[in-house]
C-alpha positions, 0 to 999 in steps of 0.5 A: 481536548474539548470535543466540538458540540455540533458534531459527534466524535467516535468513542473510542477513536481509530487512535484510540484503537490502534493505541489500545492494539499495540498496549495488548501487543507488548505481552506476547512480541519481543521489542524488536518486533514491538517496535516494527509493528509501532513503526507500520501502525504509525504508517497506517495511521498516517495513511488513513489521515491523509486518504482515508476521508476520500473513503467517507459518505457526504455526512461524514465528509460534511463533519470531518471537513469542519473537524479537519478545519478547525483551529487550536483544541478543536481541530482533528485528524481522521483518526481522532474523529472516527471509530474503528469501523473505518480502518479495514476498508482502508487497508487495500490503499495501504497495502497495495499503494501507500507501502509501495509509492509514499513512503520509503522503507527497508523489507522488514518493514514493508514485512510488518505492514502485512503481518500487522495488519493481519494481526489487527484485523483478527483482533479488530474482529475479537473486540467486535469492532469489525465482522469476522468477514471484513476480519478475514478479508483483511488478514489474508491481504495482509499474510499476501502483503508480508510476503509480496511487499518484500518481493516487489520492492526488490524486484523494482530495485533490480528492474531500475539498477537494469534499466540504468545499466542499459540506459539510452536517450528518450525518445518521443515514442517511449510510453510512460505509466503503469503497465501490468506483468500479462506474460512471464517466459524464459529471459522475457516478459510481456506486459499490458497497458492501462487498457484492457482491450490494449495488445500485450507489449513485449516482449522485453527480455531481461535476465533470469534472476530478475525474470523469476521475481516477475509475477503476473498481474503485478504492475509496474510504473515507469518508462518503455521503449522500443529495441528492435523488434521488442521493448526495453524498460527505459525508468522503472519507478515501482512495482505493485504487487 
């Protein structure tokens, strides 16, 4: 593949990378975990050619528009134009959103998106493509992510089959969005909106299973409304840990 002669591509790439992080990888996982930790890196690679470029300056946004643009031979994704240094400023939109909103997977892959990246972080930083401080920034979103990511997909499974359990007719009042987990109490919760300065909404009783799988500060996308003197979950969509 010829490189471009007006712009000046990574060597050696984020794919390269990443490929290189797996090749290593091999000796010491079985092929089970293997092939987890290939799954969520080929996630992350997806994520990062698809957002990642909302993350660059005006110059490299300059190169990589002409890269991304270009046709047969010359045309790159993001991962084949950068280097390295742009994967973990990335991993908090992977982790945090991509896993949770664009992409469909069991537990033990959402599992594996944290521990790999925990993983690549330490080893980015061991091959000196990263500092140790973005190394360990990055490894402890990840260590959080394999035990979170699990947790908030079954509490949104179980928000959403209780929520069509008590379903009811919208109404003009409902408010739809993303809300924040402010107050947990026995068999209720409160949350916040958008806003910080809004007043907690709440309360909105639930059962104890699903209570003690709330979290606060955890966000939740969907539908409210009102239930006499309190509030209900109308749709919900995701949670966000």
């Amino acid at each position: 593949m010829a490189e471009p002669a007006d712009t000046r591509i990574a060597k050696p790439t984020i794919a390269e990378v990443l490929a290189q992080f797996l090749e290593e990888q091999r000796g010491g996982m079985s092929a089970r975990t293997l092939a987890r930790h290939r799954d969520a890196v080929e996630l992350l690679q997806h994520c990062l050619n698809d957002y990642g470029p909302s993350s660059l300056d005006r110059e490299e946004t300059e190169a990589f528009d002409r890269l991304e643009d270009a046709e047969g031979t010359e045309h790159r994704e993001f991962c084949e134009i950068f280097g390295p240094e742009h994967i973990l400023p990335n991993v908090g939109e992977f982790l945090g959103w991509f896993m949770v909103r664009k992409v469909i997977v069991g537990k033990e892959t959402l599992r594996a998106a944290g521990t790999m990246v925990k993983k690549l972080a330490v080893w980015l930083a061991e091959k000196g493509y990263v500092t140790s401080e973005w190394a360990e920034d990055a490894a402890e979103r990840g260590t959080k992510a394999a035990k979170d990511l699990p947790d908030a997909e079954d509490l949104a499974f179980r928000l959403h089959a209780f929520a069509e359990d008590h379903a009811r007719n919208s109404r003009k009042d409902d408010i739809e969005g993303h809300f924040t987990i402010a107050r947990v109490e026995s068999g209720k919760i409160w949350l916040k909106g958008v806003m910080s300065h809004d007043p907690d909404i709440g309360p909105i009783k639930l059962p104890e299973d699903i209570i003690k799988r709330c979290r606060v500060d955890w966000d939740i996308s969907g539908i409210i409304g009102r239930a006499g003197k309190g509030w209900r979950f109308i749709e919900v969509w995701n949670v966000y840990p």
